[in-house]
Residue frames relative to the residue before (quaternion, step in Angstrom):
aa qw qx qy qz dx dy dz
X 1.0000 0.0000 0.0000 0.0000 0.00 0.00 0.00
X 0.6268 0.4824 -0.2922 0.5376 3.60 1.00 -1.08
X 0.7476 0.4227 -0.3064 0.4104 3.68 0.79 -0.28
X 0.3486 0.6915 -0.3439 0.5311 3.18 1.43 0.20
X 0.7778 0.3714 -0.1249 0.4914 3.09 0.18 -1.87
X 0.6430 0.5732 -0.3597 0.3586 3.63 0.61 -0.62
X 0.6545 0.4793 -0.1823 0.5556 3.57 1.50 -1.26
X 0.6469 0.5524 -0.3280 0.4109 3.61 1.09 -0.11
X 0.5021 0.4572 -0.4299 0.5951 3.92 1.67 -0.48
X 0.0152 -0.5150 0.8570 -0.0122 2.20 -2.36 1.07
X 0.8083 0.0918 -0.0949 0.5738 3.76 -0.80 0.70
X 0.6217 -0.1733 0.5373 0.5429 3.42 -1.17 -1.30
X 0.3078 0.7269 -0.6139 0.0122 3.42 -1.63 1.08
X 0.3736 -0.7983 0.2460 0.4034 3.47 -0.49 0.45
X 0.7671 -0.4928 0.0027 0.4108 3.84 -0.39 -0.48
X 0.4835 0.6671 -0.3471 0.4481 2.42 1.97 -0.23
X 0.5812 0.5741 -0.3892 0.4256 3.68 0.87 -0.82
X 0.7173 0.5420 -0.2974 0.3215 3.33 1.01 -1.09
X 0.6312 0.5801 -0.2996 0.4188 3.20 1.33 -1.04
X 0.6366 0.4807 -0.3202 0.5110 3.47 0.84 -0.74
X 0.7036 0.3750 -0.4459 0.4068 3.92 0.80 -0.24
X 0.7839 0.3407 -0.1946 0.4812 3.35 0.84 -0.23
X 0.5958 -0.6936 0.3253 0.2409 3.40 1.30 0.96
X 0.5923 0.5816 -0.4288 0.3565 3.35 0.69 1.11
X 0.1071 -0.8262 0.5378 0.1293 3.37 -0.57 0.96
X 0.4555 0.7078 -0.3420 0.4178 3.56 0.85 0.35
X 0.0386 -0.8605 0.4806 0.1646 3.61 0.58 0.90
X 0.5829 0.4103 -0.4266 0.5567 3.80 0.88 -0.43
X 0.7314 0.4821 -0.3258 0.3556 3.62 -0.02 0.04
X 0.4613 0.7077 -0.2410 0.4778 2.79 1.92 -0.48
X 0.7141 0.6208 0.0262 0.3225 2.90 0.85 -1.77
X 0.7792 0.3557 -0.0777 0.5102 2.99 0.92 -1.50
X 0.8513 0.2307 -0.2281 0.4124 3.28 0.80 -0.85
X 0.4758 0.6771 -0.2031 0.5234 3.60 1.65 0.15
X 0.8879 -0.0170 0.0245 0.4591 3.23 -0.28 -1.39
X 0.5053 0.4202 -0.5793 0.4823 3.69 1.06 -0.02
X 0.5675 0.4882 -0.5228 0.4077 4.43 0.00 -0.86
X 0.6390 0.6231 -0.2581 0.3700 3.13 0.70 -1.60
X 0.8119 0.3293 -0.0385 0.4804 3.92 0.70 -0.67
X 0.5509 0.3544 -0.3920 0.6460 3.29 1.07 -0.40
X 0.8089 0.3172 -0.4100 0.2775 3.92 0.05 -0.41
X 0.5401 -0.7282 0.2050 0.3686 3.32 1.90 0.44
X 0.0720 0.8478 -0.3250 0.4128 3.27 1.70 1.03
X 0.7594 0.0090 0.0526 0.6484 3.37 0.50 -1.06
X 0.2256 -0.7194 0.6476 0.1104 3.73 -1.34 -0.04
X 0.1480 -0.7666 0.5635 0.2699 3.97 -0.90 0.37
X 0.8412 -0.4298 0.2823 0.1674 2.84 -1.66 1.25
X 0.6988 -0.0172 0.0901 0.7095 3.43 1.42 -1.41
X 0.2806 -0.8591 0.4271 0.0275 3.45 -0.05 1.42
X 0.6808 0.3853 -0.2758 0.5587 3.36 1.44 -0.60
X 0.7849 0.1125 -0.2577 0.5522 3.77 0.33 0.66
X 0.0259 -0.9437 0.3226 -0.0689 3.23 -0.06 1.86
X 0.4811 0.6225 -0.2081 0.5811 2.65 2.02 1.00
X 0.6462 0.6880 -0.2945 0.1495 2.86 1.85 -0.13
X 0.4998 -0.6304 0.3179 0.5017 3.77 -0.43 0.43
X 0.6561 0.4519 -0.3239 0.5104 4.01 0.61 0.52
X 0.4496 0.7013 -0.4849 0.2661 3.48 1.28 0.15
X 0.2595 -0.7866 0.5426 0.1396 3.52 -0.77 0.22
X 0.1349 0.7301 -0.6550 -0.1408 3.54 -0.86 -0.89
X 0.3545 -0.6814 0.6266 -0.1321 2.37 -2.10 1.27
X 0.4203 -0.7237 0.4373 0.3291 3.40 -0.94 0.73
X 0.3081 -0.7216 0.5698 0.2444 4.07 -1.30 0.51
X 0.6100 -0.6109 0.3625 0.3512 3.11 -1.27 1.13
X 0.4842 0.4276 -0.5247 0.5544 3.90 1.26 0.34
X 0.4780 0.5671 -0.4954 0.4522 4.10 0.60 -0.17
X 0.7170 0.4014 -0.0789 0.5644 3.37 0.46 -1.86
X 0.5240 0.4303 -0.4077 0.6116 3.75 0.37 0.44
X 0.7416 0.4069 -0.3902 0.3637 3.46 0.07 -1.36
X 0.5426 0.5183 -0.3781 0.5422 3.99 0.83 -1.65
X 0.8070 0.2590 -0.3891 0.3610 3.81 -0.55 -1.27
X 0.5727 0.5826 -0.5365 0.2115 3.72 0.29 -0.42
């Protein structure tokens, strides 16, 4: 799943963009099994880390993300 999501960033996007590339309409599912693994394993990273609720938050992929896909 986390590899999914990883092949689905391009640039900075937020989650909603993300869900729609990877075909989820489930936003708590989204979340939980996606972008929290995703982040706790330092994969991705958010845009504005100190307000992680914000509506403008993005996320982005870390060059351990981009490591993880190219390995």
């Amino acid at each position: 799943q986390v590899e999914v999501l990883l092949n689905a960033i391009s640039g900075e996007m937020k989650a909603s963009d993300l869900m729609k590339a990877v075909g989820i309409s489930d936003r708590k599912h989204f979340r939980k099994d996606y972008i929290s693994v995703a982040l706790k394993d330092g994969l991705i990273e958010m845009t504005i880390p100190d307000k992680p609720k914000s509506s403008n938050q993005k996320y982005r992929i870390t060059p351990l993300g981009i490591r993880q896909i190219s390995g």
